[in-house]
C-alpha positions in Angstrom: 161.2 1.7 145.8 159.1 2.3 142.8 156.7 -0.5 142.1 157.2 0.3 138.1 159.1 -2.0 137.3 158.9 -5.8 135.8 160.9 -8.5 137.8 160.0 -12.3 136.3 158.8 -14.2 139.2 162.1 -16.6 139.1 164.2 -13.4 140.4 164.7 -12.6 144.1 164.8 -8.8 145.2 165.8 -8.3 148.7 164.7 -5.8 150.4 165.6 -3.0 150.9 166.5 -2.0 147.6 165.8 1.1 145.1 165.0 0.0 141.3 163.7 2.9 138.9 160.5 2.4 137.1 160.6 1.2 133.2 163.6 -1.4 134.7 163.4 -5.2 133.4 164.2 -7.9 135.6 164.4 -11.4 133.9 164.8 -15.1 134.8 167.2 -16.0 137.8 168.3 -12.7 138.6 169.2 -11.8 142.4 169.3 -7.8 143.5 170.5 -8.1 147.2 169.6 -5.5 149.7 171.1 -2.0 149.6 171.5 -2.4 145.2 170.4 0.4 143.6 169.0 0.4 139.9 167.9 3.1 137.5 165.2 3.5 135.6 164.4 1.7 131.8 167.3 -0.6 132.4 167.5 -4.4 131.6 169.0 -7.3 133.0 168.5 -10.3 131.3 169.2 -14.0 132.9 171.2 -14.7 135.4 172.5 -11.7 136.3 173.6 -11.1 140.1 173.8 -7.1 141.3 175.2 -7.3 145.2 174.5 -5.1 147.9 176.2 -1.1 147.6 176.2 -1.9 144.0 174.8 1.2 141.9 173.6 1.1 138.4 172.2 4.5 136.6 169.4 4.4 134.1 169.3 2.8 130.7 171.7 0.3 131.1 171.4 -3.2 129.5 173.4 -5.6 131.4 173.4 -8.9 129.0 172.5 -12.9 130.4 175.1 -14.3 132.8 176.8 -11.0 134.4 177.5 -10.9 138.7 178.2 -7.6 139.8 179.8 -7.5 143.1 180.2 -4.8 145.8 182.5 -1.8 144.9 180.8 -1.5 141.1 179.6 1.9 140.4 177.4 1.7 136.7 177.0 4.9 135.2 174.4 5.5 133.0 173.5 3.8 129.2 176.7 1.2 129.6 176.1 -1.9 128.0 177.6 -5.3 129.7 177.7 -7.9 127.4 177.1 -11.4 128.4 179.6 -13.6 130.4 181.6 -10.5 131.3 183.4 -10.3 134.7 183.7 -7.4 137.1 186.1 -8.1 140.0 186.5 -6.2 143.4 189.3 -7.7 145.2 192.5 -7.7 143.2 194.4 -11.3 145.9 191.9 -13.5 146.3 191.9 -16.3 149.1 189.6 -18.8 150.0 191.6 -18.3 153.4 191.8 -14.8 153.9 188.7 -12.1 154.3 189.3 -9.8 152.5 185.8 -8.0 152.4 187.7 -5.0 154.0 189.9 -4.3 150.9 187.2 -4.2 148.1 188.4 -2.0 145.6 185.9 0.3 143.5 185.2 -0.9 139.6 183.8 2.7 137.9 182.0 2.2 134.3 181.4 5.6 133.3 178.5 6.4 130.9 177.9 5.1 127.8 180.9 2.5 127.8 180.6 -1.0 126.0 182.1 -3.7 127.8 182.1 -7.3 125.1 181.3 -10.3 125.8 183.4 -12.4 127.7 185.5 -9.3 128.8 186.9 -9.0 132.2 187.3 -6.0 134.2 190.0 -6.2 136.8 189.2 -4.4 139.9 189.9 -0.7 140.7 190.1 0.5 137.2 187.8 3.0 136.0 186.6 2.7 132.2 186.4 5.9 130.8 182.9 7.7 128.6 182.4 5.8 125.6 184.7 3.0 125.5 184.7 0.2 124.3 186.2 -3.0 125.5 186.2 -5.7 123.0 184.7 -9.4 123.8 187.3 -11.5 125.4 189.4 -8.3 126.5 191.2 -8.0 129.7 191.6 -5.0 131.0 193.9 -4.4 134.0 194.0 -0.7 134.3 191.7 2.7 133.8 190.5 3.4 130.4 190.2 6.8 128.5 187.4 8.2 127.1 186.5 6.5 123.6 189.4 4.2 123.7 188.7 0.9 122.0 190.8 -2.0 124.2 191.2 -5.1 122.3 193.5 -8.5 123.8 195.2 -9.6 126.5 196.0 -8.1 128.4 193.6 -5.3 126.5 195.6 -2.7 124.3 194.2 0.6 123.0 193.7 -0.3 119.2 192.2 3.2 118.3 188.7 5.2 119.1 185.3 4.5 119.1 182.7 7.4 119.0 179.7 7.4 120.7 177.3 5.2 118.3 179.7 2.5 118.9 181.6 3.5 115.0 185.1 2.8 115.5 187.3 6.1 114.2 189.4 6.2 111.2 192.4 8.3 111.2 192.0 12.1 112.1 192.7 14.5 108.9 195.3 17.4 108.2 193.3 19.3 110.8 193.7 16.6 113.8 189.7 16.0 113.0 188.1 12.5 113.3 185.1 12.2 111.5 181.9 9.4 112.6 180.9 7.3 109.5 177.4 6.9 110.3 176.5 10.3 111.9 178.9 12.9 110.6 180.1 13.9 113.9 183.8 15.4 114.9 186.1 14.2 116.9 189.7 15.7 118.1 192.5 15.0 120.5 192.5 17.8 122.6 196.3 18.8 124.1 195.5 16.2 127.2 195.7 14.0 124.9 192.1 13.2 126.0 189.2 12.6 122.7 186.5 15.3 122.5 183.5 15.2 120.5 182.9 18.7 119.0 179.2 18.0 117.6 177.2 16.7 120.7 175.6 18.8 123.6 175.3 16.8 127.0 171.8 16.6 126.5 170.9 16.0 122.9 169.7 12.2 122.6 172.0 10.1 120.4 169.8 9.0 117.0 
């Protein structure tokens, strides 16, 4: 485990654990052991990340978030505060049911809002974006904005977090801030034409 990283001295970190260098830990946190954490990533108060739990690098998980065994983070997600990530789809106080935890999969560069709640074994596609106070039941495309209860697809959000307007006469969705293109390829799956897997976003 690299030793470059901050944890505030409220936060417990079991060991053994990995957490990347540049990472933030703040107040009241708990990483259990066998957590792993990327590098320049923050989690702010309160947050729980249980053991077999993996979170890539630059994500910024926001003040009161548990992550529980069977959540897979992929890399620059954002988890707004309050939300709720699940991993066993019956709960009961009677039953064990540590056996059946299903997998949760944030893939990278996905917003999930405040107050949002992931139900277990869905996986929430590149990009998305899952509104505060959304539920959402079910796997999520790439770029989809889910808004409601139970969450809805309400239209596309590209990757500066700019929701889509309406694609033009050539099937082209157009970024207001950045000028980049988007189009429905015949999947029906969202493509951005304008970004190379590893050009930074600006």
């Amino acid at each position: 485990m690299s030793a470059d990283y901050f944890a505030h001295e409220s936060s417990y970190i079991d060991q053994p654990c990995e957490i990347g260098a540049g990472t933030k830990i703040w107040h009241f946190c708990h990483v259990m052991p066998g957590a792993k954490i990327g590098r320049n990533c923050s989690l702010g108060q309160n947050v729980m990340v249980a053991s077999g739990v993996e979170i890539g690098d630059n994500v910024k998980i926001q003040n009161n978030v548990s992550l529980y065994t069977g959540v897979i983070v992929e890399a620059d997600v954002f988890l707004g505060p309050s939300c709720v990530l699940t991993n066993v789809i019956n709960p009961r106080s009677q039953i064990n049911r540590k056996s059946e935890y299903q997998r949760t999969l944030i893939r990278r560069g996905a917003t999930i809002g405040a107050n949002a709640t992931i139900v277990c074994g869905a996986t929430i596609g590149q990009y998305a974006f899952i509104g505060a106070g959304a539920v959402a039941r079910g796997d999520v495309p790439d770029y989809a904005l889910m808004l409601g209860v139970p969450a809805t697809q309400k239209g596309w959000m590209e990757r500066h977090g700019y929701r889509l307007s309406a694609p033009d006469a050539e099937g082209i969705m157009t970024c207001p801030r950045t000028g980049w293109r988007y189009r429905l390829d015949e999947g029906g799956q969202l493509r951005c034409l304008d970004w190379a897997e590893n050009r930074p976003l600006e």
